[in-house]
C-alpha positions in Angstrom: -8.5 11.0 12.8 -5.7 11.4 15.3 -2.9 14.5 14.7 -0.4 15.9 16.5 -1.1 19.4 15.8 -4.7 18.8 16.6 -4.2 18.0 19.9 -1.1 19.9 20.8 -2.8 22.6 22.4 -5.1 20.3 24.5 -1.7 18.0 25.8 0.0 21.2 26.7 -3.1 22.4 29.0 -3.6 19.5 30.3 -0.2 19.7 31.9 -0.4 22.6 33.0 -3.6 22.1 34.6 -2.4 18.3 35.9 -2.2 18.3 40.0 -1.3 14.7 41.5 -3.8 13.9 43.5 -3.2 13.6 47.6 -4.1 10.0 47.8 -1.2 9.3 45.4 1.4 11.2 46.3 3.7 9.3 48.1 3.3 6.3 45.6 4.2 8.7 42.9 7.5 9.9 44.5 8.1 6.2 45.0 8.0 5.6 41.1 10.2 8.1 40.7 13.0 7.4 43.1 12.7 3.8 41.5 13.5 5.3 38.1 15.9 7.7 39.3 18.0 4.6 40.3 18.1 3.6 36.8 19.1 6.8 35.6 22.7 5.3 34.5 20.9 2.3 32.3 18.6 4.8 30.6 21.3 7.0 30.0 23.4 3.9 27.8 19.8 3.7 26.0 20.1 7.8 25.2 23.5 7.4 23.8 22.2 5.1 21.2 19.1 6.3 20.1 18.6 10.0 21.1 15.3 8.9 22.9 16.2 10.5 26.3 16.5 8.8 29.4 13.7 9.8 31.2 11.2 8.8 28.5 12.8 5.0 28.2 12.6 5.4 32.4 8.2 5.7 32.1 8.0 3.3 29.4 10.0 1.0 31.6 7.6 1.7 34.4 4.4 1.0 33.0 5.4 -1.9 30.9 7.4 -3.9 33.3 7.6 -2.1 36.9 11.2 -1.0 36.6 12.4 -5.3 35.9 15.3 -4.8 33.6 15.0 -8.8 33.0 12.5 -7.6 30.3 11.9 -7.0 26.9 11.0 -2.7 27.1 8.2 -3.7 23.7 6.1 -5.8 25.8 7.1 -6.5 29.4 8.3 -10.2 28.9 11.2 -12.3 29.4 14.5 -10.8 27.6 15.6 -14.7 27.6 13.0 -16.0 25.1 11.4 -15.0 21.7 8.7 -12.6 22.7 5.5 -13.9 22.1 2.9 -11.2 21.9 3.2 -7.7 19.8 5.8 -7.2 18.7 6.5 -10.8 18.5 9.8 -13.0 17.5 12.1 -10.5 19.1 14.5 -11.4 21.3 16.1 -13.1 22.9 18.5 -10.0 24.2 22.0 -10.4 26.3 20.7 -7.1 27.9 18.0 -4.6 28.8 19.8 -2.1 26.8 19.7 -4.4 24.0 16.3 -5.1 24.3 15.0 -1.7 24.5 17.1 0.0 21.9 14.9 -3.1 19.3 11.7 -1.9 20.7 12.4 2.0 20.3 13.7 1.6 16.4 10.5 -0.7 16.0 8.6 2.5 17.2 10.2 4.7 15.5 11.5 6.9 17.8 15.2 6.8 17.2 17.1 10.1 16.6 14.0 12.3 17.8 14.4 15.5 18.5 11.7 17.0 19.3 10.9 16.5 23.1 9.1 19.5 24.6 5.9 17.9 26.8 3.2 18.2 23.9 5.3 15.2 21.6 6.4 13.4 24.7 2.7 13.1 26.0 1.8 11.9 21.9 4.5 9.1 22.4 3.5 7.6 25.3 -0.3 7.8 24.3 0.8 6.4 20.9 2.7 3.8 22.3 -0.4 2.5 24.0 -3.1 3.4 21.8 -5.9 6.6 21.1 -8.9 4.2 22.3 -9.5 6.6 25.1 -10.3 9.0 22.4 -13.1 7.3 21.1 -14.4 7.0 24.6 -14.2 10.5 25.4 -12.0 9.9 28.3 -8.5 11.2 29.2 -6.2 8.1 28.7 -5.3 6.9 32.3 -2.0 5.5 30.5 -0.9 9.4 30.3 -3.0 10.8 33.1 -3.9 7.9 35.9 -3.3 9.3 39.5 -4.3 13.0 38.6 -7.3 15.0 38.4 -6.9 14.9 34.6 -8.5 11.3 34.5 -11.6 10.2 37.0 -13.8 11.2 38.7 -15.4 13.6 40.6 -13.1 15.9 37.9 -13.4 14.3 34.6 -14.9 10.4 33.4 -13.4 7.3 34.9 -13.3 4.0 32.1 -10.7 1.7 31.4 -10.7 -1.5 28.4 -10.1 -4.5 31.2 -9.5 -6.5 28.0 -8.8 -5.9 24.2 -11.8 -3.9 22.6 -13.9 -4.0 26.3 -14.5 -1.1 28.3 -15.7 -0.5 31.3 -16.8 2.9 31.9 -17.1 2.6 35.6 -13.7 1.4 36.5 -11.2 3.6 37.6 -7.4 2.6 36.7 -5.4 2.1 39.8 -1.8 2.4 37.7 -0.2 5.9 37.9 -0.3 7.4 34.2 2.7 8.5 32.3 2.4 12.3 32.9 2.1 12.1 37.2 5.1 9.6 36.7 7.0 12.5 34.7 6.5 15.5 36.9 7.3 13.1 40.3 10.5 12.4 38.6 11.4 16.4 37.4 10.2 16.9 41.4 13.1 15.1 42.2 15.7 15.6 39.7 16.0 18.8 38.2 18.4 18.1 35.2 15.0 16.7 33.7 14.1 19.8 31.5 11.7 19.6 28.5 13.2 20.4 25.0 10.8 23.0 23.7 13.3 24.6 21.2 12.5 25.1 17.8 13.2 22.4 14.9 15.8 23.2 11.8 13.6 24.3 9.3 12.6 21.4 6.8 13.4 19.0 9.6 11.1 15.7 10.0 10.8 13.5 13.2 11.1 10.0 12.4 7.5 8.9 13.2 6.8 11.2 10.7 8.9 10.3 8.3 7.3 7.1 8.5 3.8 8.0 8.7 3.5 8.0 4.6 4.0 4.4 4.3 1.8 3.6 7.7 -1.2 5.4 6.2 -1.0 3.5 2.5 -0.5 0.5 4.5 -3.4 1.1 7.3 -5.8 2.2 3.6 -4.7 -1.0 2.2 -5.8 -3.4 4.6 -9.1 -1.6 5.0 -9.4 -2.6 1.1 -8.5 -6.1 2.0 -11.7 -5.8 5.3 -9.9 -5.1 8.0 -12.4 -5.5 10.9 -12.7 -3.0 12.8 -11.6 -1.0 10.0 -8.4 1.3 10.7 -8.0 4.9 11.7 -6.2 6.2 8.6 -4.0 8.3 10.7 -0.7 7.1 9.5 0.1 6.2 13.3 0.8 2.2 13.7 -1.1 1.6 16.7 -2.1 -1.5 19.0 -5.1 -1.8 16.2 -2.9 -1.5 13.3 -0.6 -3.7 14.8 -3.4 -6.5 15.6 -4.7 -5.9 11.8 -1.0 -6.8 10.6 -0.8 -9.7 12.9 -4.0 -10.9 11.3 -3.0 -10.4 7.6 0.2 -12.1 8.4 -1.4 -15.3 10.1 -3.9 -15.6 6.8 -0.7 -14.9 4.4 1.9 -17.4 5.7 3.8 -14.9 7.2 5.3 -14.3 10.5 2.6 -12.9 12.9 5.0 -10.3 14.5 2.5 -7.4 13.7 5.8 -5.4 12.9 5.7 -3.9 9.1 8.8 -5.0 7.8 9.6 -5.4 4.2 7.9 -8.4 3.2 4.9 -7.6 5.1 4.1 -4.2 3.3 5.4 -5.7 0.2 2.5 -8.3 0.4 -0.4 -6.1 1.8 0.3 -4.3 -1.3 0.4 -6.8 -3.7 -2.6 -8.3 -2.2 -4.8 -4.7 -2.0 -3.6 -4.6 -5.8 -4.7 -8.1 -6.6 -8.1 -7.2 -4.9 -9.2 -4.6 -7.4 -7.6 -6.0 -10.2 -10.5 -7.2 -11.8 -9.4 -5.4 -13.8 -10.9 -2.8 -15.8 -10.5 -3.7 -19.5 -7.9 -1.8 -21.1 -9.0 1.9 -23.1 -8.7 0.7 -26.7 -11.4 3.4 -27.4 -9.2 5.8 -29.9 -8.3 2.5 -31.8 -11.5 1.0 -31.9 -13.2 4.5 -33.2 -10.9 4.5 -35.7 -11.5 0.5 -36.9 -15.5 1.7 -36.9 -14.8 4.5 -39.0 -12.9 2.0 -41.1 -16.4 -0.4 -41.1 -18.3 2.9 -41.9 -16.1 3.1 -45.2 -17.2 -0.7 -46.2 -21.1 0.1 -45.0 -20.8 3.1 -47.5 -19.3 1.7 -50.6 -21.2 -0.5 -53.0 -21.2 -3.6 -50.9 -23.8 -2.8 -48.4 -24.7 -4.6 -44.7 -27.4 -6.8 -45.2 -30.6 -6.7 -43.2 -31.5 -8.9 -40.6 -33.8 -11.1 -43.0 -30.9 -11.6 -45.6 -28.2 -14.7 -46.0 -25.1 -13.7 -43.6 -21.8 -12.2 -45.6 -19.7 -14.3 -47.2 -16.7 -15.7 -45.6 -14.4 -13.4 -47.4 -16.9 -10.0 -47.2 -14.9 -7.3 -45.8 -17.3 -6.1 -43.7 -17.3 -10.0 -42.0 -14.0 -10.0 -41.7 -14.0 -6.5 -39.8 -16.4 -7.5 -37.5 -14.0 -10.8 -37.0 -11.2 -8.0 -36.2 -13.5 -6.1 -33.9 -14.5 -8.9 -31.8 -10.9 -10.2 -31.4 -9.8 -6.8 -30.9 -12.0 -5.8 -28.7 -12.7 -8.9 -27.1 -16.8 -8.6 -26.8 -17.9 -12.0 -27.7 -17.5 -15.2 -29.9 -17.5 -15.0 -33.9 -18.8 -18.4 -35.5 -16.5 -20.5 -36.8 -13.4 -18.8 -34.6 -12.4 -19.9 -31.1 -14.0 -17.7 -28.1 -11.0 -15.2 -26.9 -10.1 -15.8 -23.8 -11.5 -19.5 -23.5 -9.3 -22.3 -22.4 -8.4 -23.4 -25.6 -7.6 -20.0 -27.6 -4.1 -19.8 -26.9 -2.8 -15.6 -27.2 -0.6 -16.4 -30.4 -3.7 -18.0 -32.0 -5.6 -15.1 -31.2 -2.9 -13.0 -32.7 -2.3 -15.2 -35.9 -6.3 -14.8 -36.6 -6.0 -11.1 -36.7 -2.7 -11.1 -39.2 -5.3 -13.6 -41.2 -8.2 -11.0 -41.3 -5.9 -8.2 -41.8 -4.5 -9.9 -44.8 -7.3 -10.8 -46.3 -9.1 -7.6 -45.5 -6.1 -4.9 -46.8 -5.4 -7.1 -49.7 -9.3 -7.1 -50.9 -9.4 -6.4 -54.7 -5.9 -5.2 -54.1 -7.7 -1.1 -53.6 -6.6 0.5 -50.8 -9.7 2.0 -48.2 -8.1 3.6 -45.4 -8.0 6.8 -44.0 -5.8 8.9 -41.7 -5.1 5.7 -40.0 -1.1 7.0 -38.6 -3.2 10.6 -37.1 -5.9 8.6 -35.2 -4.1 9.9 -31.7 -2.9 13.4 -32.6 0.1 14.4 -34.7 2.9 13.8 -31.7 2.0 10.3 -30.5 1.2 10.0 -34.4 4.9 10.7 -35.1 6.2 8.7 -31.9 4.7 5.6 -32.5 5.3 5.9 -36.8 6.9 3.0 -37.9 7.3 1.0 -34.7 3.4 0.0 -34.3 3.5 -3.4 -35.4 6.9 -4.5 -33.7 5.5 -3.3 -31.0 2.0 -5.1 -30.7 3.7 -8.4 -31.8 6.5 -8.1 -29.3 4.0 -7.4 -26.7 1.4 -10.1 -27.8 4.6 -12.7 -27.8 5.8 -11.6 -24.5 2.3 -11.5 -22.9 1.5 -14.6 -24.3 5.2 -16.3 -22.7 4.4 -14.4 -19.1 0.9 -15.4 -19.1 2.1 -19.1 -19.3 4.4 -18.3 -16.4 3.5 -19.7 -12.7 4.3 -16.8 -10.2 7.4 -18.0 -8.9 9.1 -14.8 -7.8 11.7 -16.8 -5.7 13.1 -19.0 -8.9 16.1 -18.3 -9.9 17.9 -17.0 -13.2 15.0 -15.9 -15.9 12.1 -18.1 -14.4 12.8 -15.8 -11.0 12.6 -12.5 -13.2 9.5 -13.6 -15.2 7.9 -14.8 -11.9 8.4 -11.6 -10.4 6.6 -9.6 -13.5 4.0 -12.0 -13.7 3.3 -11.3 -9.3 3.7 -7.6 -9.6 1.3 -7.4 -12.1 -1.9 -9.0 -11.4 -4.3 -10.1 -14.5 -1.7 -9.3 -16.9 -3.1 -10.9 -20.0 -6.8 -9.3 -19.5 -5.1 -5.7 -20.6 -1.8 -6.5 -22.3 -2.7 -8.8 -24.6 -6.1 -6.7 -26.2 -3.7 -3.7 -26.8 -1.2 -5.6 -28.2 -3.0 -7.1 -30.4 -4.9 -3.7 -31.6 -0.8 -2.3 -31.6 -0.6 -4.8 -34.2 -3.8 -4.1 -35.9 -3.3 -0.2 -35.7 0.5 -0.8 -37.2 -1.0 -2.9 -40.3 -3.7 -0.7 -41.1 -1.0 2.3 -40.8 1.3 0.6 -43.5 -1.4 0.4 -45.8 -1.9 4.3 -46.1 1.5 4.8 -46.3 1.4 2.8 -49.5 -2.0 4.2 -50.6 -0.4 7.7 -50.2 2.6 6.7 -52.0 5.0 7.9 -48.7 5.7 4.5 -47.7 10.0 3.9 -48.0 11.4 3.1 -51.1 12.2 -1.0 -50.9 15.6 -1.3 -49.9 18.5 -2.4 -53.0 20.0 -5.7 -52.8 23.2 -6.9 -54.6 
């Protein structure tokens, strides 16, 4: 994984180290002199970004040499929409114009950290850490010196995306020989090694949070080749963007604007949303213990060999609640949960049933500690609001679940669309623990009455 202060050291020795070789010495102090007549241009672009002049002035070189007809992003035409990463920008009225788009899309406006060690990142980051993996010196930083090539270090270059040749030597000068020709030359160029405020963050940083959950959600979704999860957005993340757009519907710019991350995260959600089922554990123990009471008493389970419970057997009748509760299979003689036909409010109209017919058995209350199942606290917290809040919740499930995902509707149809896309598989989870809500509620009233502390009915006049 790539980090600035893992490689600090190595960019700040390498330029110290960096001699511009012979053979390119006059073509390097022609680069310069090129820029230099720029200066003014870059300056405008300074004033309303903080990127400093002489950085824009390299970018400009090896993107485009020095045509300020371009787009600073790419290299092509500031008169039409661009049409490689970043694409759809433009068209611009101006250079200026043009390159202040590309340095926000970068992140590099208001910077202010621009000793040599974060200017070298930039410009390696602006063109990609492939070299890395080669073990060679990136010739986009170092071409022209006797930092990249041989006979001091490895030649290489990709003469295509993802191909590399490690035999070919790039002929462009790299970013670095292009700085110190210009410094050389013009010696207001100095290098801002001062010290940060404390608590200060640059703005690549700032972004690299939301860079690194998006680069870890589209290796969920298969990026291929899977992502660096550096936080940096790269030529690879970029091309993995432009490819979820294109499959999503959306514009292929490869920038990560707002609706992009907002669907590479609801689509990374939605891919491991098969859901797990919902922890009705506590509840369910407590509905066994319940079955254990039954099991005990004087109407005993019967074996295998024997006539099935009657109908109205409580035992039969918790077993009915268990499966609807729980969801684990079909009961005979009850619709399948969850099948085509077993509408949610059905599902939560059989469990009132059963729960009727099992707390009103012989009119004898059997429950225990039904309201402490979880602890005194959420005991106390959810006393008295149980059932409201398993039928509101099985009601509302049951409405949402009905709802197509239309998250661009309008009025309440927009606001239930929404709920229904932000949460994937909604009725898998809600509806089970509403519907044990309700169950847990009933069976809480009960003891309250066996106990004699339910409230007094209220007097009517």
């Amino acid at each position: 994984m790539v980090s600035f202060e893992n490689i600090k050291a190595e960019y700040e020795r390498n330029w110290s180290n960096m001699r511009i070789r012979p053979a390119r010495a006059d073509i390097a102090n022609e680069t310069a002199r090129k820029a230099l007549r720029g200066k003014d241009i870059y300056k405008q672009i300074e004033d309303k970004t903080g990127v400093k002049w002489f950085f824009c002035a390299i970018l400009h070189s090896r993107e485009s040499d020095f045509d300020f007809d371009t787009y600073l992003g790419n290299g092509q035409s500031l008169h039409r929409m661009t049409t490689i990463v970043p694409r759809g920008r433009g068209p611009f009225a101006s250079f200026v114009d043009g390159a202040v788009d590309a340095l926000r899309l970068e992140g590099f406006l208001d910077a202010r950290d621009w000793g040599i060690a974060k200017i070298l990142f930039r410009l390696e980051k602006f063109n990609g850490f492939g070299y890395r993996n080669k073990s060679v010196n990136s010739p986009y930083l170092w071409g022209g010196s006797n930092i990249y090539g041989p006979p001091e270090q490895r030649a290489g270059k990709f003469v295509s995306d993802g191909v590399f040749d490690p035999d070919k030597v790039d002929p462009q000068l790299g970013a670095a020989v292009i700085l110190q020709a210009m410094m050389a030359l013009d010696p207001s160029i100095t290098l801002d090694d001062a010290p940060l405020a404390p608590g200060h963050i640059e703005p690549e940083e700032a972004l690299a949070p939301m860079a690194l959950l998006m680069q870890q959600s589209l290796n969920k979704l298969g990026a291929n080749p899977r992502l660096d999860e550096d936080g940096i957005v790269g030529p690879m993340t970029k091309a993995a963007v432009v490819q979820f757009q294109q499959q999503h519907g959306l514009s292929d710019t490869g920038i990560l604007d707002s609706a992009t991350t907002a669907a590479i995260t609801r689509a990374a959600q939605q891919s491991v949303a098969v859901a797990q089922p919902a922890d009705l554990s506590p509840v369910l123990k407590r509905l066994e213990d319940l079955m254990s009471l039954f099991q005990a008493g004087p109407k005993v389970l019967a074996p295998p060999n024997n006539p099935a419970p009657a109908a109205g057997d409580p035992i039969n009748l918790l077993e009915r609640l268990l499966t609807l509760v729980n969801k684990t299979g079909a009961v005979p003689g009850m619709p399948t949960p969850g099948a085509p036909n077993a509408a949610p409010v059905d599902q939560l109209k059989q469990v009132i049933d059963l729960l009727g017919a099992l707390l009103n058995k012989d009119g004898k209350p059997v429950l225990g500690q039904v309201n402490g199942a979880l602890g005194e606290t959420i005991g106390k917290l959810l006393d008295g609001k149980k059932t409201a809040l398993g039928l509101g919740g099985s009601v509302l499930t049951a409405l949402l679940t009905s709802v197509t995902a239309s998250p661009n509707a309008g009025g309440i149809a927009g606001l239930l669309g929404t709920i229904v896309s932000a949460v994937p598989g909604l009725g898998q989870f809600a509806m089970p623990i509403s519907l044990a809500l309700t169950a847990w509620g009933m069976l809480g009233k009960l003891e309250k009455w066996a106990q004699g502390t339910a409230p007094p009915p209220k007097t009517t006049t």
